[in-house]
C-alpha positions as CSV (number, residue, x, y, z in Angstrom):
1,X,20.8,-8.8,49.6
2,X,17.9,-10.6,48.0
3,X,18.2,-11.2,43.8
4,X,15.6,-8.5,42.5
5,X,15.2,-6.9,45.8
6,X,15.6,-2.8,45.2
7,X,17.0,-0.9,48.1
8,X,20.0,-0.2,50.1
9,X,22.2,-2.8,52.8
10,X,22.7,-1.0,56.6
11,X,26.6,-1.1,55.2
12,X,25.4,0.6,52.1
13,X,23.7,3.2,54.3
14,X,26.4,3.5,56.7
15,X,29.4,4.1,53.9
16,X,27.1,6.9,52.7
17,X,26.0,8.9,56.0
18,X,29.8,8.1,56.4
19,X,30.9,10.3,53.1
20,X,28.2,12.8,53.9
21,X,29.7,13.3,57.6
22,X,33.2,13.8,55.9
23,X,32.2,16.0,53.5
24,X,30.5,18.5,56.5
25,X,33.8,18.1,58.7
26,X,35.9,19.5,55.7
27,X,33.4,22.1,54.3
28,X,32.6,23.5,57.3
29,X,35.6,25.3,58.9
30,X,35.9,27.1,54.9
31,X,32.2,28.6,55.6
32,X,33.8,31.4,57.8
33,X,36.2,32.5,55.2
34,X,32.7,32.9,52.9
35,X,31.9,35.9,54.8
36,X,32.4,39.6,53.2
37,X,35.9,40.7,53.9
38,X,34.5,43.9,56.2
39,X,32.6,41.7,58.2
40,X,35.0,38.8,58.1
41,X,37.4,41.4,60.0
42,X,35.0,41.6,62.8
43,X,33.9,38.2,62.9
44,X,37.3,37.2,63.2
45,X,38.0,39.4,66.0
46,X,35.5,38.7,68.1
47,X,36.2,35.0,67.7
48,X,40.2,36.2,68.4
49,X,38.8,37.5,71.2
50,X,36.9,34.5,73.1
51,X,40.1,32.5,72.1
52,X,42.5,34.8,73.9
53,X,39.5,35.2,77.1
54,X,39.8,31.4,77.1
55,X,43.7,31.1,76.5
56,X,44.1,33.8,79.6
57,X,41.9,32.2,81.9
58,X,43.7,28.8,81.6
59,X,47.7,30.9,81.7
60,X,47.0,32.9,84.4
61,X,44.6,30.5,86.2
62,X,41.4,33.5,86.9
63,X,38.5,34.3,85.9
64,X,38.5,36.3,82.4
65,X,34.9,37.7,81.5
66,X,33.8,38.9,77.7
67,X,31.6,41.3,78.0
68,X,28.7,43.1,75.2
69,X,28.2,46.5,76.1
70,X,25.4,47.8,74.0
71,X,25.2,51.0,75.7
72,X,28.9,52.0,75.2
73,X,28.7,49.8,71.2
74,X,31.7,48.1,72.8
75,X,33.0,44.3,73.3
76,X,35.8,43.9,76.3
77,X,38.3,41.7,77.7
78,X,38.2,41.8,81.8
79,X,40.0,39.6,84.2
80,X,37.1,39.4,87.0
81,X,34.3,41.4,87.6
82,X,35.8,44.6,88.8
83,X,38.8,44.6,87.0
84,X,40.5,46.7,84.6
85,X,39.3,46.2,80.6
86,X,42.4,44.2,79.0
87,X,41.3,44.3,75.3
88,X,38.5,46.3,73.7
89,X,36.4,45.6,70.4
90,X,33.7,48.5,68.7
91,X,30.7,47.5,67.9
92,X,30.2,48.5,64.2
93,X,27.4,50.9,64.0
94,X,25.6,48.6,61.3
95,X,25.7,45.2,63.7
96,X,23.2,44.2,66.4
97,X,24.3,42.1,68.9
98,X,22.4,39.7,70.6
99,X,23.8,37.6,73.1
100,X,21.6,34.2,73.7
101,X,22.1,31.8,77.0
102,X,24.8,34.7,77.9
103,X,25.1,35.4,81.8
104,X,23.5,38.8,82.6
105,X,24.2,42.1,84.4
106,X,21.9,44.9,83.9
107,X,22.1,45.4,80.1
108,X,25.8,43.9,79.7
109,X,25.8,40.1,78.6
110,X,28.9,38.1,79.4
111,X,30.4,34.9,78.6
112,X,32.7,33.2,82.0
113,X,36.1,32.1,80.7
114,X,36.7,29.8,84.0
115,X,40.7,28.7,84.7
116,X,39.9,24.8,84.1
117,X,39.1,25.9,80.0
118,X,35.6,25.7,80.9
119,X,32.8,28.5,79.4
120,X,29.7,29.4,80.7
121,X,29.1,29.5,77.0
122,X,26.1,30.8,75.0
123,X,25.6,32.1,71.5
124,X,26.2,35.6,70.1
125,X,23.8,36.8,67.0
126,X,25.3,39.5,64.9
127,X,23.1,41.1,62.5
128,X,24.4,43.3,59.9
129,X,21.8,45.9,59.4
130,X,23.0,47.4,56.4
131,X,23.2,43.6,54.0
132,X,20.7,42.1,56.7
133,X,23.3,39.7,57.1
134,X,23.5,37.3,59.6
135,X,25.6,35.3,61.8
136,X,25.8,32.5,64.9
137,X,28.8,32.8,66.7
138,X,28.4,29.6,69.2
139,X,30.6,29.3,72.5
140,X,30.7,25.8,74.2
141,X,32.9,22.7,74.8
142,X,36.6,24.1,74.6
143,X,36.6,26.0,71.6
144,X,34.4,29.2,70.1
145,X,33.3,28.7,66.2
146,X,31.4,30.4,64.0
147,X,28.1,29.3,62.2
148,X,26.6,31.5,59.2
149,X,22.7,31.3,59.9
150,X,19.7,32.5,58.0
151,X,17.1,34.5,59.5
152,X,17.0,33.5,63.4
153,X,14.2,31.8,65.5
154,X,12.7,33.4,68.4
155,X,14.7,33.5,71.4
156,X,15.1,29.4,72.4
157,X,18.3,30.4,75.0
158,X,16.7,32.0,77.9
159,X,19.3,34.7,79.8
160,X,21.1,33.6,82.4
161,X,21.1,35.7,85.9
């Protein structure tokens, strides 16, 4: 660095961004436990629930589905399509659920657990009515985690067929 010159060296710059990127990696998986304990239930066992879809799929080496119900204000665990329901989740009746870049049959939105660990991934928006809370849950890569949000952006995830 130059004698009287004011600024910052790219190594300067780099140990920073460095410390900053840290500092996320270790705050980050504590912002779940932030969460009112009433809604931390839930939150925590729908995000159970995607881990055990995914955990399924790989052991028994099918197809698992997670599928929103609105209509029966119900989450569910299949193995297929046309299968029976393995594990069930009620839809408190002060969340909205909106599932973004979820696959789609008639009103139901579903997330693919495939045997190989893959998702067909997607995002789930719950909305507290009652605080006018709300949450990201975010599914891709190998594991589901969850992302507090402020008030969402119009609809960027188009549904999938």
């Amino acid at each position: 660095m130059v004698r009287g010159a004011k600024g910052l060296t790219l190594i300067e710059l780099l140990v920073v961004l460095l410390l900053m990127a840290l500092s996320a990696a270790l705050v980050a998986p504590r912002l779940g436990r932030l969460l009112p304990p009433e809604k931390r239930g839930f939150v925590s066992e729908l995000q159970t629930l995607l881990e055990e879809a995914r955990r399924k799929a790989i052991l028994s080496g099918r197809v698992h589905l997670l599928v929103i119900d609105p209509g029966r204000r119900e989450i569910f665990l299949a193995e297929e399509e046309n299968s029976e329901v393995k594990k069930k989740l009620p839809i408190p009746e002060t969340l909205e659920i909106k599932g973004l870049g979820l696959c789609r049959r008639g009103d139901r939105r579903m997330i693919i657990f495939y045997p190989n660990g893959l998702s067909s991934g997607g995002e789930i928006e719950l909305n507290f009515t009652d605080t006018n809370e709300r949450y990201l849950l975010k599914i891709a890569g190998l594991l589901p985690y969850v992302e507090r949000v402020g008030p969402p952006e119009a609809d960027t995830y188009p549904d999938r067929p």
